[in-house]
N, C-alpha and C positions, 0 to 999 in steps of 0.2 A: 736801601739795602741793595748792596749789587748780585744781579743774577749768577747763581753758581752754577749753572750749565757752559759746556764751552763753544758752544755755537753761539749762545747769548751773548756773550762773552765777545767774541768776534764780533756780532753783529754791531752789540752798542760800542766799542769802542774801533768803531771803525774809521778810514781815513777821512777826512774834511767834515769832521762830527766837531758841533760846539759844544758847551759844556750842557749849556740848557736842551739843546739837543738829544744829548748823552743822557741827560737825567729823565726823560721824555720819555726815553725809546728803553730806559733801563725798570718803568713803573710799569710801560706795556708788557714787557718782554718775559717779566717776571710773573704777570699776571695769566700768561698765556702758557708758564710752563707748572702753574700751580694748575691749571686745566688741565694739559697734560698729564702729569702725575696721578691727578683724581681718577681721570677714564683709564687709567693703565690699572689703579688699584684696584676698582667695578671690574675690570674686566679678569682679573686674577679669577683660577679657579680653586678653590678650597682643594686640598689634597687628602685622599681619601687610604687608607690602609687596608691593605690588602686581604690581610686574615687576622682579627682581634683573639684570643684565648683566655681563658683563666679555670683551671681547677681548685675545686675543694677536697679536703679529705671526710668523709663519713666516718663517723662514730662508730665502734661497736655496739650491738643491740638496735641500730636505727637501719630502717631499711628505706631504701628511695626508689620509686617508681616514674621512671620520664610516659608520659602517653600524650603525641601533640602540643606540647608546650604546658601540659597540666602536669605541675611536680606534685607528689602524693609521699608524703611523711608520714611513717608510724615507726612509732615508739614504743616505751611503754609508757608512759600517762595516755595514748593516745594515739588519732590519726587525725592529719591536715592536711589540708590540699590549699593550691594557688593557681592561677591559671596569669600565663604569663604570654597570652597569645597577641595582646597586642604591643608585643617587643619583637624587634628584628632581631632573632637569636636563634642560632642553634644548642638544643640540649641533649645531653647521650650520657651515657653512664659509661666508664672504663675501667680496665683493671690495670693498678700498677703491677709492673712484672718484677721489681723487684722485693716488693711487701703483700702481694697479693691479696690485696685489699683496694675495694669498689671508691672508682670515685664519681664526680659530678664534674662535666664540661660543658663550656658556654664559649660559643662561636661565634663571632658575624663578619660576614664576608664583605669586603668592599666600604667597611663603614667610616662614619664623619669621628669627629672628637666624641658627640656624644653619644654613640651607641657604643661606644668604647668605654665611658659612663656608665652607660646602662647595663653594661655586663658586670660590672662592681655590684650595682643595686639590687641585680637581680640574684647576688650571691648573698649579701647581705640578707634579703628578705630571705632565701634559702635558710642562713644561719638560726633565720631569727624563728624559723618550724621547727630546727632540729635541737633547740632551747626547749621550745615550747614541748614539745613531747618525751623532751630528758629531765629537765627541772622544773617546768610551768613558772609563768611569772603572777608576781605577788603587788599589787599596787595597793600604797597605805595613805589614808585620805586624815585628815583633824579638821573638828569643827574649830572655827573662829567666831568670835562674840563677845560683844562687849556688857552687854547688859541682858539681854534673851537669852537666857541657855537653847541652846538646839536639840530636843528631842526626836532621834530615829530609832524606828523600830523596825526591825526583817521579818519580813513577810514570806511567803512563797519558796517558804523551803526556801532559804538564801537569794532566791532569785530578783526581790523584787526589794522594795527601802521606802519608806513612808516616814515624810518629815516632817515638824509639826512644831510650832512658837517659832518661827524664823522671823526676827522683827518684831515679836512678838503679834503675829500674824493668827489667826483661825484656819487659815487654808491649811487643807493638810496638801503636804507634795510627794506624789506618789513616784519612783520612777523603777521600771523593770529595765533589769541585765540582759544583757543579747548574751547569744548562745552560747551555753557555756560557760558563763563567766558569774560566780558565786562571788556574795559580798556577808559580810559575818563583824559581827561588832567585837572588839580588840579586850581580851579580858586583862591583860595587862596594864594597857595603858586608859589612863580616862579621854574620852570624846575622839576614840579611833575608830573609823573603818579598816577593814583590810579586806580588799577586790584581788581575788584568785580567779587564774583560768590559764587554756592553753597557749590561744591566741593571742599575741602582743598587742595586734590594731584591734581586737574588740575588748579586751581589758581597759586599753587607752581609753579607747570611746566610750564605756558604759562609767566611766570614772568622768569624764568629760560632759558625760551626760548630767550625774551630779552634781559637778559644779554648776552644770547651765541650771537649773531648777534653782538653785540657791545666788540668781543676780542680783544685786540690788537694781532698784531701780529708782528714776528721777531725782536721785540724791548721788552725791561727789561721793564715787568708789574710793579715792585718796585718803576721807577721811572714816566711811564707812565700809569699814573690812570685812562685815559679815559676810560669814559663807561657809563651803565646807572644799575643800584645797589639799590637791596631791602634797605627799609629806617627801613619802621616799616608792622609789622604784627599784625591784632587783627579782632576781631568781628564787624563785622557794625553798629551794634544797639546799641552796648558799646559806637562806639564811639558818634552819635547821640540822 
């Protein structure tokens, strides 16, 4: 392949050059400008933006409190907090001057691609409090089984779920909700749960947690499906 720089260029096909020569000086010459190229790209510096932005609008009835990088949500289902200190962010509350109505700012100064990212995430996780304390989320779980039926029973004022025949098993499997998160057997449908709460990541997890108590074990999951398995996910008041 002949080198496409044009000093290269000059070089190999220079006056009283043979062909073997030519083809010699055309393997080095190439190989020393793909060195080149390589320490020019190492030595590039990443380009950095100068002031990142993104606003949200607030709900009416939800109020936000910034203190230190802790956002504090209340609503009415509730109050949440998050602490979002180990983000390079600035947070501040403003008021649009033309609706005069509160909003949420997220700042960072001088940042890469992704703190410019993380100012998305961090609105996102924002959104996902101002959910949780307008409509709470509803996680719906179904048993699966082939030949064991699965018997759960609620315990602890909703808070806790005791399993029993899984595999047709003796163990009973006990598992308690993290805070706040209420689990209630589905009178509707046969072999439902339905996990309520404020929070999105401890509804997640204490449903997560469920399935982990119901693993099979040392037998091909492929063909044994037992277990008990998120169905559907949504808002409470959506579905009501």
């Amino acid at each position: 392949m002949a080198p496409s720089c044009l000093v290269c260029v000059h070089i190999v096909n220079g006056a009283g050059q043979t062909a073997d020569r030519r083809r010699d000086l055309s393997n080095v010459v190439q190989c020393l400008c793909k060195k080149a190229r390589r320490a020019l790209s190492k030595g590039k510096k990443k380009m950095k933006t100068i002031l990142s932005s993104e606003t949200m609008d607030i709900p009416d009835g939800v109020s936000i409190k910034v203190n230190a990088k802790v956002i504090e949500v209340e609503g009415p289902r509730g109050k949440l907090t998050r602490n979002f200190k180990h983000l390079n962010l600035d947070f501040q509350l403003i008021k649009d001057e033309a609706t005069g109505k509160k909003k949420l700012k997220i700042e960072a100064w001088f940042g890469s691609r992704k703190t410019s990212a993380a100012i998305r995430t961090a609105l996102s996780h924002v959104d996902n409090l101002i959910t949780g304390v307008t409509k709470g989320y509803r996680y719906k779980m179904r048993f699966v089984y082939a030949h064991f039926p699965i018997n759960a029973s609620i315990t602890n004022g909703n808070k806790s779920i005791e399993i029993r025949n899984f595999l047709g098993e003796k163990k009973v499997r006990k598992v308690d909700m993290l805070e706040g998160v209420s689990v209630i057997r589905s009178e509707k449908v046969k072999d439902e749960l339905v996990v309520d709460g404020n929070d999105i990541e401890l509804v997640s997890r204490s449903c997560a947690l469920i399935n982990q108590k119901c693993h099979v074990k040392n037998k091909d999951i492929r063909k044994f499906l037992d277990g008990i398995y998120v169905s559907e996910k949504g808002a409470i008041l959506e579905e009501s």
